[in-house]
LUMDO-186449 format. One record per atom (N, C-alpha, C, O): x, y, z; residue in one letter; atom name. Coordinates in steps of 0.2 Angstrom, whole numbers. Example, Ala and Ser with C-alpha at 12.3 -4.5 7.8 and 13.67 -1.06 7.14 Angstrom:
<recs>
+-------+-------+-------+------+------+
:  east : north :    up : type : atom :
+-------+-------+-------+------+------+
:    66 :   -28 :    39 :    A :    N :
:    62 :   -22 :    39 :    A :   CA :
:    66 :   -16 :    39 :    A :    C :
:    71 :   -17 :    42 :    A :    O :
:    64 :   -11 :    35 :    S :    N :
:    68 :    -5 :    36 :    S :   CA :
:    64 :     0 :    39 :    S :    C :
:    67 :     6 :    40 :    S :    O :
+-------+-------+-------+------+------+
</recs>
This chain:
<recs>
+-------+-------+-------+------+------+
:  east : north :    up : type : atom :
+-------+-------+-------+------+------+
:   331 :   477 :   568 :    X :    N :
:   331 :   471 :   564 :    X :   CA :
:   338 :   469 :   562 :    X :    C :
:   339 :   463 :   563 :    X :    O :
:   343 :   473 :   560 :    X :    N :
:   348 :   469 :   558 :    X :   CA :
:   351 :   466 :   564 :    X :    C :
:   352 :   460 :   564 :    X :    O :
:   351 :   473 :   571 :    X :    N :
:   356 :   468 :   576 :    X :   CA :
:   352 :   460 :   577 :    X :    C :
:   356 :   456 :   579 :    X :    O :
:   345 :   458 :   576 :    X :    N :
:   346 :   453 :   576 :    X :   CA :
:   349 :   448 :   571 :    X :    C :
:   353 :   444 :   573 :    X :    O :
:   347 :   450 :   565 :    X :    N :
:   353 :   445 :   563 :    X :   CA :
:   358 :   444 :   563 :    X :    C :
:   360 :   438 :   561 :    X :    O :
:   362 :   450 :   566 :    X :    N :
:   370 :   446 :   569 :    X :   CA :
:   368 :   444 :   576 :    X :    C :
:   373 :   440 :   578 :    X :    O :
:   364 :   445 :   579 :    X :    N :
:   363 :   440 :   584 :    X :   CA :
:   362 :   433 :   585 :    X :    C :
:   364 :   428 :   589 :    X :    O :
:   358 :   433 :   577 :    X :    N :
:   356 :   425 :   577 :    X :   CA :
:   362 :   422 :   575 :    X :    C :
:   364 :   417 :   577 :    X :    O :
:   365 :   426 :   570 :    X :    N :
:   372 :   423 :   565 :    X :   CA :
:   376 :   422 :   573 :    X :    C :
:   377 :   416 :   574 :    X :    O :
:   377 :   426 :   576 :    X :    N :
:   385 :   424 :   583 :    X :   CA :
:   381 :   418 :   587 :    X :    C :
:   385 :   414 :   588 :    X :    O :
:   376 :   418 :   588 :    X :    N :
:   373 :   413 :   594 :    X :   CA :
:   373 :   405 :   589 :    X :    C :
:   376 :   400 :   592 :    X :    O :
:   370 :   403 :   581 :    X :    N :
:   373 :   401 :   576 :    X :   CA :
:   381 :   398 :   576 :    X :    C :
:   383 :   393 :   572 :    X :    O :
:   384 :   401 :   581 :    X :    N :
:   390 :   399 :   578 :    X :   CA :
:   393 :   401 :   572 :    X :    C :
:   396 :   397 :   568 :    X :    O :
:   392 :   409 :   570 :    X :    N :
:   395 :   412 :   564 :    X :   CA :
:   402 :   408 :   563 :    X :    C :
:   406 :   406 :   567 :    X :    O :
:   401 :   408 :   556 :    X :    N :
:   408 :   407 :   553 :    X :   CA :
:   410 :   414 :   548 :    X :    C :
:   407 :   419 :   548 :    X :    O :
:   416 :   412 :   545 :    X :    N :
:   416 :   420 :   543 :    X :   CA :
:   412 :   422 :   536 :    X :    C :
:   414 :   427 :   532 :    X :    O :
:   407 :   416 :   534 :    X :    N :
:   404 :   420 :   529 :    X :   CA :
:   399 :   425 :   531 :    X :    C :
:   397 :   429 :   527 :    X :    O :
:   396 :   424 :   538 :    X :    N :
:   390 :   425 :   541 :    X :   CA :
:   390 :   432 :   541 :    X :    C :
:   385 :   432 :   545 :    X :    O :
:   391 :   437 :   539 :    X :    N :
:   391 :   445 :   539 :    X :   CA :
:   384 :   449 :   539 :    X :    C :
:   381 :   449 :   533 :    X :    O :
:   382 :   453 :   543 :    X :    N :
:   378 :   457 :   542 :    X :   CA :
:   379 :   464 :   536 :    X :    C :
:   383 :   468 :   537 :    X :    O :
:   376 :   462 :   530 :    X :    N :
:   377 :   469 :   523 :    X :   CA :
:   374 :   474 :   525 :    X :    C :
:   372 :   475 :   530 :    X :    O :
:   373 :   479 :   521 :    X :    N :
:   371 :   485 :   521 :    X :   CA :
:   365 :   479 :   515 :    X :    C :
:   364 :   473 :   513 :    X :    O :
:   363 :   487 :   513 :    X :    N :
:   357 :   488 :   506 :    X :   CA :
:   361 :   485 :   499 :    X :    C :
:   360 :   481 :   495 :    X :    O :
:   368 :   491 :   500 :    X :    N :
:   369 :   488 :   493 :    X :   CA :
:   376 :   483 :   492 :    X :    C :
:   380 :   483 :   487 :    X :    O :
:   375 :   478 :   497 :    X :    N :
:   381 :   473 :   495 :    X :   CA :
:   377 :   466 :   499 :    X :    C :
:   376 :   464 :   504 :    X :    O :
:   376 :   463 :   494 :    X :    N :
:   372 :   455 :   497 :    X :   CA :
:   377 :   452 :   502 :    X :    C :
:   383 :   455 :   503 :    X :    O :
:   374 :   447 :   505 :    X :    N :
:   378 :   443 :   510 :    X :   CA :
:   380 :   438 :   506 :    X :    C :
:   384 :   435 :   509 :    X :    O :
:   379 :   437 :   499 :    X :    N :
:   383 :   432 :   494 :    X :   CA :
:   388 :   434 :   493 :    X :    C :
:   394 :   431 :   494 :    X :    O :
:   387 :   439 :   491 :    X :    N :
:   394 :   446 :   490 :    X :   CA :
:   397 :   444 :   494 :    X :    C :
:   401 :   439 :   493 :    X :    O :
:   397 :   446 :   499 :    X :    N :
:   402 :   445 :   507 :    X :   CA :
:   405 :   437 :   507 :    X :    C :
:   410 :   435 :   508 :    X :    O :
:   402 :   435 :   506 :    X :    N :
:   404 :   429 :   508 :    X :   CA :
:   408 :   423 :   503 :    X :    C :
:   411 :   418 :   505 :    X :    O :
:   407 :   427 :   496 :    X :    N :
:   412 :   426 :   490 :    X :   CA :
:   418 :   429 :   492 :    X :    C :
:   423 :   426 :   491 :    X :    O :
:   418 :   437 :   494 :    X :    N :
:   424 :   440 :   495 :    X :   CA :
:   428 :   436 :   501 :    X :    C :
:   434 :   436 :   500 :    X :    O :
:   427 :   434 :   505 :    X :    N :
:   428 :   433 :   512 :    X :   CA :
:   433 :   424 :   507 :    X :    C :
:   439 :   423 :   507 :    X :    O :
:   427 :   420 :   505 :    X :    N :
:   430 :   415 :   504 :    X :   CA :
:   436 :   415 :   498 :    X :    C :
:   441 :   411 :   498 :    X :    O :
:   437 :   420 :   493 :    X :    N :
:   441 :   421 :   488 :    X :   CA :
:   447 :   426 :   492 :    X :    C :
:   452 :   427 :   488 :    X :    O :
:   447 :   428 :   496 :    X :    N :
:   453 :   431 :   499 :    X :   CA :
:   452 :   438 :   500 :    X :    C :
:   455 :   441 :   505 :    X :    O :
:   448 :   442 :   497 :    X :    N :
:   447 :   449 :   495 :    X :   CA :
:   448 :   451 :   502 :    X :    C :
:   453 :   454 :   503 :    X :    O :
:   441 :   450 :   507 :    X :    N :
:   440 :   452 :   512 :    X :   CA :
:   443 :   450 :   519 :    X :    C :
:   446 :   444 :   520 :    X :    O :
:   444 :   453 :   524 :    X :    N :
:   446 :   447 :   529 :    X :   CA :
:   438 :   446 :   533 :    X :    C :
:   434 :   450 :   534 :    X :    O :
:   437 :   441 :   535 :    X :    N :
:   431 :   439 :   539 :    X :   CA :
:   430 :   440 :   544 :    X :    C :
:   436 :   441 :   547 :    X :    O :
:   425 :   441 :   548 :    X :    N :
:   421 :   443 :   554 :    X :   CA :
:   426 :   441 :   559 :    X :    C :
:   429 :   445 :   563 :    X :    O :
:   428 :   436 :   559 :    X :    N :
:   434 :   432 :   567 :    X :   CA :
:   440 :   436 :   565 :    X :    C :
:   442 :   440 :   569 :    X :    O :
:   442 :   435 :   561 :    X :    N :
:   448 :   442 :   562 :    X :   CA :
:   448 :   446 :   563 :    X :    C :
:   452 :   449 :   566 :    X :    O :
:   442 :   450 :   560 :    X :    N :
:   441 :   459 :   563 :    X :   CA :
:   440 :   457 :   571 :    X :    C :
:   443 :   461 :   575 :    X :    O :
:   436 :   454 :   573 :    X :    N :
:   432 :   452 :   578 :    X :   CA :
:   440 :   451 :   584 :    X :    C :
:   440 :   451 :   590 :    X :    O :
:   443 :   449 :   581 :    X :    N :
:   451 :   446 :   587 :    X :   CA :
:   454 :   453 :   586 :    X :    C :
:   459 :   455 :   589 :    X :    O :
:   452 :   455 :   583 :    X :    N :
:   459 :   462 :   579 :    X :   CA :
:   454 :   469 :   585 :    X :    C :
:   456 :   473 :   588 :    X :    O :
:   447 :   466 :   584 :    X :    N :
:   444 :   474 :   589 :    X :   CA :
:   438 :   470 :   593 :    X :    C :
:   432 :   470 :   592 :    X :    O :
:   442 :   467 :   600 :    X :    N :
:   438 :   463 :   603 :    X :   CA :
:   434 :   469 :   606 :    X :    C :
:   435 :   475 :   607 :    X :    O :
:   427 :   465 :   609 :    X :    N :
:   424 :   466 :   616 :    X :   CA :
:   427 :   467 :   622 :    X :    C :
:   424 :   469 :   626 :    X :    O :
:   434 :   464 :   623 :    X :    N :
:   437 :   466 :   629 :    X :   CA :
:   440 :   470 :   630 :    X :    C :
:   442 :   471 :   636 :    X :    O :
:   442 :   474 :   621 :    X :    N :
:   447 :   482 :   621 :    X :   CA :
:   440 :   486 :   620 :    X :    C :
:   441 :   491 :   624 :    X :    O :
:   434 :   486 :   617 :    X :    N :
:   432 :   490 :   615 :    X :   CA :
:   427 :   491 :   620 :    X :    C :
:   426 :   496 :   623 :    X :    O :
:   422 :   485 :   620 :    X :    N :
:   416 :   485 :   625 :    X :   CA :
:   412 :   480 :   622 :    X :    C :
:   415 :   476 :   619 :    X :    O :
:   406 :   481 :   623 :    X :    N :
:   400 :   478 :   621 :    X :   CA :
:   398 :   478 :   613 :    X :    C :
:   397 :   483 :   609 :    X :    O :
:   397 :   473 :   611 :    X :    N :
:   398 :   474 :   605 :    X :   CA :
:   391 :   476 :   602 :    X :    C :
:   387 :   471 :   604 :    X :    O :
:   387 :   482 :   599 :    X :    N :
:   380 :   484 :   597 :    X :   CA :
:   378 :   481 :   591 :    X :    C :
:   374 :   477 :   590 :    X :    O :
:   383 :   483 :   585 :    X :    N :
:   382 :   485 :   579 :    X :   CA :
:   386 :   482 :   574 :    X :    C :
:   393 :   483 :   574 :    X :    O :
:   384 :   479 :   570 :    X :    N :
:   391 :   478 :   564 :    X :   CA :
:   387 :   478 :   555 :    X :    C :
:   382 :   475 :   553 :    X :    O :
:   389 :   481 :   553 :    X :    N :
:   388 :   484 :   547 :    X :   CA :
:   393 :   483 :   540 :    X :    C :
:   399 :   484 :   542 :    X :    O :
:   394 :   481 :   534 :    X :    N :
:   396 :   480 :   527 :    X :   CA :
:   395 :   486 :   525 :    X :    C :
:   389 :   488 :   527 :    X :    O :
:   398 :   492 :   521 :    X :    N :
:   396 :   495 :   516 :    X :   CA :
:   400 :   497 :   513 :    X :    C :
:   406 :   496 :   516 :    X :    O :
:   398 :   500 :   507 :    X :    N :
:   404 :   503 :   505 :    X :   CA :
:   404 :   510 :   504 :    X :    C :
:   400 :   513 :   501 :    X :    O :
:   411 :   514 :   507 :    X :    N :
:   411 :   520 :   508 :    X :   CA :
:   419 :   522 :   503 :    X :    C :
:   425 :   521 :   504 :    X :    O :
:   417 :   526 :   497 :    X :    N :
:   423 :   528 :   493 :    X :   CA :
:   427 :   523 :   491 :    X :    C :
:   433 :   523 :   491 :    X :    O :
:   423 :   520 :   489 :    X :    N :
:   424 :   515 :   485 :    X :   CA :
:   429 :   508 :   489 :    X :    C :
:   432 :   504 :   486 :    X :    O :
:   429 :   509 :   495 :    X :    N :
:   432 :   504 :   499 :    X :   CA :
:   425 :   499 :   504 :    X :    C :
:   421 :   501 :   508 :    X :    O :
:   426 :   495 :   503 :    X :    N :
:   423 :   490 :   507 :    X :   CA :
:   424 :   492 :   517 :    X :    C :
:   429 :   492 :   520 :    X :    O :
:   420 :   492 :   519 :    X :    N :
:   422 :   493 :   526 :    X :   CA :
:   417 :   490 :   532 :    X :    C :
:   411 :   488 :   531 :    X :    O :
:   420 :   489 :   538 :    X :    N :
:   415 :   485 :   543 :    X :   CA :
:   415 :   491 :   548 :    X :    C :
:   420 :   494 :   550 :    X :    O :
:   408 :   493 :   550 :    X :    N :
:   407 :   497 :   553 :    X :   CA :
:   406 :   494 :   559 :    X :    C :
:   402 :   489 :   560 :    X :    O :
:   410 :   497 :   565 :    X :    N :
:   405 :   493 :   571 :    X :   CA :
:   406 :   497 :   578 :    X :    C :
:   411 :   499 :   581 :    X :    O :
:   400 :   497 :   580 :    X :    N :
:   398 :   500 :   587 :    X :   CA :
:   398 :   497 :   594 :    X :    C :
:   392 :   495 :   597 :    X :    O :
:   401 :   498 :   596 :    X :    N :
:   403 :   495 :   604 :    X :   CA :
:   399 :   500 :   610 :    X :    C :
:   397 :   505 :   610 :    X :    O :
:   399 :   497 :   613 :    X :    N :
:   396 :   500 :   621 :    X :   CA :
:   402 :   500 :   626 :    X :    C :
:   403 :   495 :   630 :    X :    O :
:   404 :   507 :   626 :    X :    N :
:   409 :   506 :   633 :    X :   CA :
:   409 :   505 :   639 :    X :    C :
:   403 :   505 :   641 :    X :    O :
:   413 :   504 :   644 :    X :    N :
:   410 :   503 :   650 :    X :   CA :
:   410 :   511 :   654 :    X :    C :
:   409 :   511 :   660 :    X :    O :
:   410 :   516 :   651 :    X :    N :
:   407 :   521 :   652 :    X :   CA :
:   401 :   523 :   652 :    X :    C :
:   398 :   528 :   655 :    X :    O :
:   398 :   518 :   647 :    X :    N :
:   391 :   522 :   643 :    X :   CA :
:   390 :   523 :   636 :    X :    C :
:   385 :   522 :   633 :    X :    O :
:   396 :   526 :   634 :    X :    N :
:   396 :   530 :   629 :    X :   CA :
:   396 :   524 :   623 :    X :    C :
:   397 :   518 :   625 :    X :    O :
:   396 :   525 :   618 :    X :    N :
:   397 :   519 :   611 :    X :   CA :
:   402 :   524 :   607 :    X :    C :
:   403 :   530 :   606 :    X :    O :
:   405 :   517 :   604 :    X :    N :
:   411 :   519 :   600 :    X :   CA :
:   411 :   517 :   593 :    X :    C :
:   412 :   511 :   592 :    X :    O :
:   411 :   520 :   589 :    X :    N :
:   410 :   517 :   582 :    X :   CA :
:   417 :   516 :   578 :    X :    C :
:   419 :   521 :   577 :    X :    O :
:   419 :   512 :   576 :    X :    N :
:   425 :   512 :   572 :    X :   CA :
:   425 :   508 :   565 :    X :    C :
:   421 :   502 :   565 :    X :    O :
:   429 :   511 :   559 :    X :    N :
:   426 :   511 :   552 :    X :   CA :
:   434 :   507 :   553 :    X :    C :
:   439 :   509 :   555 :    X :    O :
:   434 :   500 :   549 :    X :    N :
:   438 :   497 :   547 :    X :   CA :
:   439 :   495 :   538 :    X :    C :
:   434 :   493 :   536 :    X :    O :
:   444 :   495 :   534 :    X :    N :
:   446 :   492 :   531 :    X :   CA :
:   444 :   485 :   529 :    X :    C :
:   450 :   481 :   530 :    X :    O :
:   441 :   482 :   528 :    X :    N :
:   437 :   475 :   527 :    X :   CA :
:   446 :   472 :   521 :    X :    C :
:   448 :   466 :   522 :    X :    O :
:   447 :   474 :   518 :    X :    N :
:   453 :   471 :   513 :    X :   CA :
:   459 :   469 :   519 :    X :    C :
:   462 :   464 :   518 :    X :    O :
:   461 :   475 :   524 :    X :    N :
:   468 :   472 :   525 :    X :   CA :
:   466 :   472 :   535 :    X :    C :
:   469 :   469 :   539 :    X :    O :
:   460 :   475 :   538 :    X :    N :
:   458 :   476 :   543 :    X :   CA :
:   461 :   483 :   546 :    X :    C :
:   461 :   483 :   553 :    X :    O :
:   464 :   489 :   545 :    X :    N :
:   468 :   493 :   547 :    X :   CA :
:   462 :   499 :   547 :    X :    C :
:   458 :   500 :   542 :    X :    O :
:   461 :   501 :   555 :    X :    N :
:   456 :   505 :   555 :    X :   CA :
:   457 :   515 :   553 :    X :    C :
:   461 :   519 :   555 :    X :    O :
:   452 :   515 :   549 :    X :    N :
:   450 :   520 :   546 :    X :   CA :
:   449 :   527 :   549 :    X :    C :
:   450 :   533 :   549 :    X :    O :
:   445 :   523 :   554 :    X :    N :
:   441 :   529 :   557 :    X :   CA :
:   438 :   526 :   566 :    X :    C :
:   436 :   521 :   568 :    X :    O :
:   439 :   531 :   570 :    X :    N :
:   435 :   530 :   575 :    X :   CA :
:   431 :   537 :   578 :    X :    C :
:   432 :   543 :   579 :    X :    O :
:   424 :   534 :   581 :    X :    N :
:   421 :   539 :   582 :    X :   CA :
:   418 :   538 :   589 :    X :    C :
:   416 :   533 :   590 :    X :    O :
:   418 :   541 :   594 :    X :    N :
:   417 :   542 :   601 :    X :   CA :
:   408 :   547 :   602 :    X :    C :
:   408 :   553 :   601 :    X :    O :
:   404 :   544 :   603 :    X :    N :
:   397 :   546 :   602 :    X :   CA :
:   394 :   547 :   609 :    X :    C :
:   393 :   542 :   613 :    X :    O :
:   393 :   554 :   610 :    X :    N :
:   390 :   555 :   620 :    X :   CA :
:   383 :   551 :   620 :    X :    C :
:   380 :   550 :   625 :    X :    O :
+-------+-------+-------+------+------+
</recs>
C-alpha cells in the first residue's frame, strides 16, 4: 500500500511536499517541515542518492528514529540484492546503510 503512494505521488509529478510518512509523522507534518526549511525534500535527497548510484528505487519511508527525522529508502541493485539507507532528513548526510541478501 505505501509503495503505491509514492508511486502515485512520482508519476503525479511529486514536488517536494509529496512524501510518503510513517504512522507517526503526518504528511502535513512533512510538508510544513520541507516548506519551513527544517527538512530537505524528496528531489534533493532523491539527486544526492539517485537510481543510477543505487538501483531501483522500492521503498521510501519518514520516521522518526532517536529523535532524528530520517528518510528511509530501499533500492534494488543490479545485483538482486536491496539496499536500504537511513538518511538524515535535516542536513541529507547518510546514517546508515544496509545491504540485505
Amino acid at each position: 500500500m505505501k509503495m503505491m503512494y509514492l508511486f502515485l505521488a512520482l508519476v503525479a509529478g511529486t514536488t517536494s511536499s509529496h512524501l510518503l510518512a510513517s504512522d507517526d509523522i503526518s504528511s502535513n507534518k512533512i510538508r510544513t517541515m520541507v516548506k519551513s526549511g527544517e527538512i530537505l525534500s524528496l528531489e534533493s535527497i532523491l539527486s544526492r542518492y539517485s537510481e543510477k548510484e543505487y538501483g531501483k528505487l522500492l521503498d521510501l519511508e519518514v520516521e522518526w528514529e532517536q529523535q532524528v527525522l530520517i528518510y528511509e529508502l530501499e533500492f534494488l541493485r543490479s545485483d538482486g540484492r536491496v539496499i536500504e539507507l537511513e538518511i538524515d532528513a535535516r542536513n541529507g548526510q547518510l546514517l546508515q546503510q544496509e545491504i540485505e541478501d
